[in-house]
C-alpha positions in Angstrom: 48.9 -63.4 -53.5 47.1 -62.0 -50.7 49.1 -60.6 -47.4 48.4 -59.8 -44.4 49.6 -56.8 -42.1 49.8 -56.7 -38.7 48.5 -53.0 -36.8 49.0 -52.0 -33.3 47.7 -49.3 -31.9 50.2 -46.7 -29.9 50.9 -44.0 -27.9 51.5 -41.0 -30.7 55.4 -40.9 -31.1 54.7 -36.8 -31.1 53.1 -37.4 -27.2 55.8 -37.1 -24.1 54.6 -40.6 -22.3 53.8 -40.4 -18.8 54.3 -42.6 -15.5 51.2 -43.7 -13.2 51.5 -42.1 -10.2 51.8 -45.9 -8.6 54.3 -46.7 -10.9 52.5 -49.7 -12.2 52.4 -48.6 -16.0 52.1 -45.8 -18.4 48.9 -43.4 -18.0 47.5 -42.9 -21.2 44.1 -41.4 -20.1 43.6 -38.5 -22.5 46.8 -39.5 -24.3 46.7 -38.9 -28.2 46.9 -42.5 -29.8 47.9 -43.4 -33.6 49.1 -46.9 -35.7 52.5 -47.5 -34.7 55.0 -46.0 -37.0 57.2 -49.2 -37.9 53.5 -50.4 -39.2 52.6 -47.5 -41.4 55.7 -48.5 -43.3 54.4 -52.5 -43.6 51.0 -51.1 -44.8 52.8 -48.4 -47.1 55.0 -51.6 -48.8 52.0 -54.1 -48.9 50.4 -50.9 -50.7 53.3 -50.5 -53.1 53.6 -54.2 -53.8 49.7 -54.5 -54.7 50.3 -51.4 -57.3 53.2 -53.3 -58.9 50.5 -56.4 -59.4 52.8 -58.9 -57.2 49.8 -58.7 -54.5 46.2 -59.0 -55.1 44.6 -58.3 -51.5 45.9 -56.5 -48.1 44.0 -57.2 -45.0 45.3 -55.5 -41.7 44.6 -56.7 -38.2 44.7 -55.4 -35.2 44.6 -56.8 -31.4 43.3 -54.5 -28.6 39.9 -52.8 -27.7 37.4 -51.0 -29.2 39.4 -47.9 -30.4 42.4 -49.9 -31.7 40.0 -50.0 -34.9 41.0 -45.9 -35.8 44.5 -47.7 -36.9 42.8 -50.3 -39.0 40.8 -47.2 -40.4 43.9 -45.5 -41.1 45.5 -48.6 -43.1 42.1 -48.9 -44.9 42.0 -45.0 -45.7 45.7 -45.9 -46.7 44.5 -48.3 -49.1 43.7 -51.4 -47.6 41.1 -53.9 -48.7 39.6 -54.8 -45.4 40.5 -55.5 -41.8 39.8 -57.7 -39.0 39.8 -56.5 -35.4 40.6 -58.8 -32.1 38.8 -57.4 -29.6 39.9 -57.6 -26.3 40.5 -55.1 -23.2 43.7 -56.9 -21.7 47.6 -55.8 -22.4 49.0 -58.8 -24.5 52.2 -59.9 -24.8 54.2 -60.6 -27.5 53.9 -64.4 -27.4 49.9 -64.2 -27.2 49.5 -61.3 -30.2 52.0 -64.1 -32.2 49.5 -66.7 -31.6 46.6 -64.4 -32.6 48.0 -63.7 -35.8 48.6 -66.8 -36.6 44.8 -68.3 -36.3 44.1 -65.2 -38.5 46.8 -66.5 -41.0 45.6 -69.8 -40.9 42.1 -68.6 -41.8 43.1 -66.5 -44.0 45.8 -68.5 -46.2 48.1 -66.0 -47.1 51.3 -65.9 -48.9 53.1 -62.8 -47.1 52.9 -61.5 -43.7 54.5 -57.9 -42.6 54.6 -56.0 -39.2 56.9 -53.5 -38.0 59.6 -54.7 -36.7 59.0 -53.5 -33.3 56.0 -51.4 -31.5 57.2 -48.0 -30.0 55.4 -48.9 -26.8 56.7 -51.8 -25.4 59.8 -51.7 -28.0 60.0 -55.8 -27.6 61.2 -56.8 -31.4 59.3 -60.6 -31.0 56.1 -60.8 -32.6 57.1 -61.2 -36.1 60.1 -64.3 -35.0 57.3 -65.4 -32.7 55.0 -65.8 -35.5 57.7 -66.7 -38.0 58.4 -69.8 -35.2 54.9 -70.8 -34.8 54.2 -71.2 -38.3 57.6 -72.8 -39.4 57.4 -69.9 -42.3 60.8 -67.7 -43.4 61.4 -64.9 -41.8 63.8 -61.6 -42.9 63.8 -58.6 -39.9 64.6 -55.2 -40.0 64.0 -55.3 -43.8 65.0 -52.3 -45.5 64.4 -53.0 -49.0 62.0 -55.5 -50.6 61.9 -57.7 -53.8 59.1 -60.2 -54.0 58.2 -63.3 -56.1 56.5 -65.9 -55.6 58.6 -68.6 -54.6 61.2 -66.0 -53.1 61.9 -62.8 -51.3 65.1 -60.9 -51.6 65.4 -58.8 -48.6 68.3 -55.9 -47.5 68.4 -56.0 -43.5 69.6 -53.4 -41.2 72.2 -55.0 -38.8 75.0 -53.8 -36.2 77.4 -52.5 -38.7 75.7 -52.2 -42.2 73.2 -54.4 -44.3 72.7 -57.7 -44.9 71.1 -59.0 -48.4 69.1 -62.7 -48.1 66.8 -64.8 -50.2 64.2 -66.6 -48.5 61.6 -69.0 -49.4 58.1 -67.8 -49.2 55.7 -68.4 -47.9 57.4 -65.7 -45.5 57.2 -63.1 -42.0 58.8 -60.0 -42.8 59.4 -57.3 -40.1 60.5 -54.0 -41.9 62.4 -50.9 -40.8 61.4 -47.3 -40.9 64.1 -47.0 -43.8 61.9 -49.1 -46.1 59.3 -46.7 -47.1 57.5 -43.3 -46.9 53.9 -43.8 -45.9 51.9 -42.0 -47.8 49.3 -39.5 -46.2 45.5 -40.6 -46.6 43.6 -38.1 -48.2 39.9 -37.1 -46.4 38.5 -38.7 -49.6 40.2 -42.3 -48.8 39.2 -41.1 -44.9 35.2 -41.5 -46.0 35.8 -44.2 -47.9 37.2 -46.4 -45.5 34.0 -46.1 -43.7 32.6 -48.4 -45.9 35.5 -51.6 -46.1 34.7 -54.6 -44.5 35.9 -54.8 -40.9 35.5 -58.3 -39.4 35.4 -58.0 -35.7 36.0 -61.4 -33.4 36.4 -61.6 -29.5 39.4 -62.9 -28.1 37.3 -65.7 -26.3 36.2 -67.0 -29.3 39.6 -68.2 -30.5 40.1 -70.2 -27.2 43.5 -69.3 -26.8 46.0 -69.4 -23.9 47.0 -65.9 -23.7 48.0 -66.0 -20.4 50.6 -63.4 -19.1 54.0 -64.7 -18.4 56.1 -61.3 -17.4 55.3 -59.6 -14.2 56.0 -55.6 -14.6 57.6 -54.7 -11.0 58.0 -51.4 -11.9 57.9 -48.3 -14.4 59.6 -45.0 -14.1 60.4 -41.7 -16.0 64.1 -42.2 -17.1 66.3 -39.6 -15.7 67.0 -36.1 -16.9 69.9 -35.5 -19.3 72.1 -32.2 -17.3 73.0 -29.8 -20.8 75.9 -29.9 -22.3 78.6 -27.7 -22.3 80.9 -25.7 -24.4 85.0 -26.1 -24.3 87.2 -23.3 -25.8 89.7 -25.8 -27.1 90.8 -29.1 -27.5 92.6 -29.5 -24.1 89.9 -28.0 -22.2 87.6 -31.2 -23.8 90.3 -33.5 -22.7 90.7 -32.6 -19.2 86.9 -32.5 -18.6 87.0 -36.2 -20.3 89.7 -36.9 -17.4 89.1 -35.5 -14.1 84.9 -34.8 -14.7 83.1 -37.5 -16.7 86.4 -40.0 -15.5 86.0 -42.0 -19.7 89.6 -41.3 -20.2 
């Protein structure tokens, strides 16, 4: 079985982001950029599923411009077999990166797809069901654990109030949680290595796509300070600063 894992390329989750002066977007001149985490783990598994023989190849690939290819050299350091980069210099949104990734699956045939189950950037949780929707394939989200066959994948989810166990037909579109895996660190041995994996690289253009944008962004700002805390002597000191301060009770 071969699967294919989807890699964005973000602002460093160890990076305060900042605001454009105008307010029209984040700045990220200078900013320190790495694979989004969530991805890192849907590498890691597709990794861990090729050791246990279940998977035979892992391609990665990645949407954005020239740089966005240091995370598809990460996944390949990681262990990948070979990626294929989308080049393009404009912001895409969910819907367009869905229909990207599914030319890529159609080309490519295979029998698992797994992305994080959200980007840390834009934090929009709607590529994978995009994807999932355009190709009428299964779909399991927030996936915390993994068992795979082939006919079937038994999936634990993270949902509002514990975990959720399913069984879905494959071919599927798995989106997995941080709790699914440790990535593992690539070593500067892997690092040299990936140098020489395939990397396919296609423009946008040529996929003749409508990728046209359908949210307008009116406006981004820093979100507002949090004041300190502060320490009560004693349970009815808490409760009357509950009552006649923060007015919850």
């Amino acid at each position: 079985m071969k699967v294919l894992v989807g890699v964005k390329r973000v602002l460093d989750p160890q990076v305060k982001a900042r605001v454009k002066a105008d307010g029209s977007g984040m700045d990220l001149t200078n900013a320190k950029m790495s694979m989004n985490p969530f991805d890192e783990n849907a590498v890691e598994e597709a990794l861990r599923l090729k050791e246990a023989g279940v998977v035979d190849e892992i391609v990665t690939v990645s949407v954005g411009p020239v740089k966005a290819q240091d995370s598809l050299r990460q996944s390949l350091a990681m262990g990948a077999d070979r990626s294929i980069h989308i080049l393009t210099e404009n912001e895409l949104e969910p819907l367009a990166i869905a229909k990207i990734l599914k030319t890529q699956v159609e080309k490519e045939a295979p029998g698992l797809v797994l992305v994080g189950k959200q980007a840390i950037d834009d934090d929009s949780n709607q590529t994978g069901q995009m994807l999932s929707a355009l190709l009428d394939w299964s779909q399991s989200t927030f996936t915390s654990k993994l068992e795979l066959t082939k006919e079937s994948a038994t999936t634990t989810r993270e949902i509002d109030g514990g975990l959720e166990t399913i069984t879905i037909k494959m071919p599927a579109v798995i989106t997995v949680d941080l709790r699914l895996n440790e990535p593992r660190y690539a070593t500067l041995p892997n690092v040299m290595k990936a140098r020489q994996k395939p990397m396919e690289k296609i423009k946008l253009e040529d996929l003749s796509l409508d990728v046209s944008a359908r949210l307008t962004i009116l406006e981004t700002r820093e979100s507002e300070t949090r004041s300190a805390g502060v320490i009560v002597n004693n349970v009815a000191e808490l409760v009357d600063k509950l009552k006649n301060e923060a007015g919850v009770i």
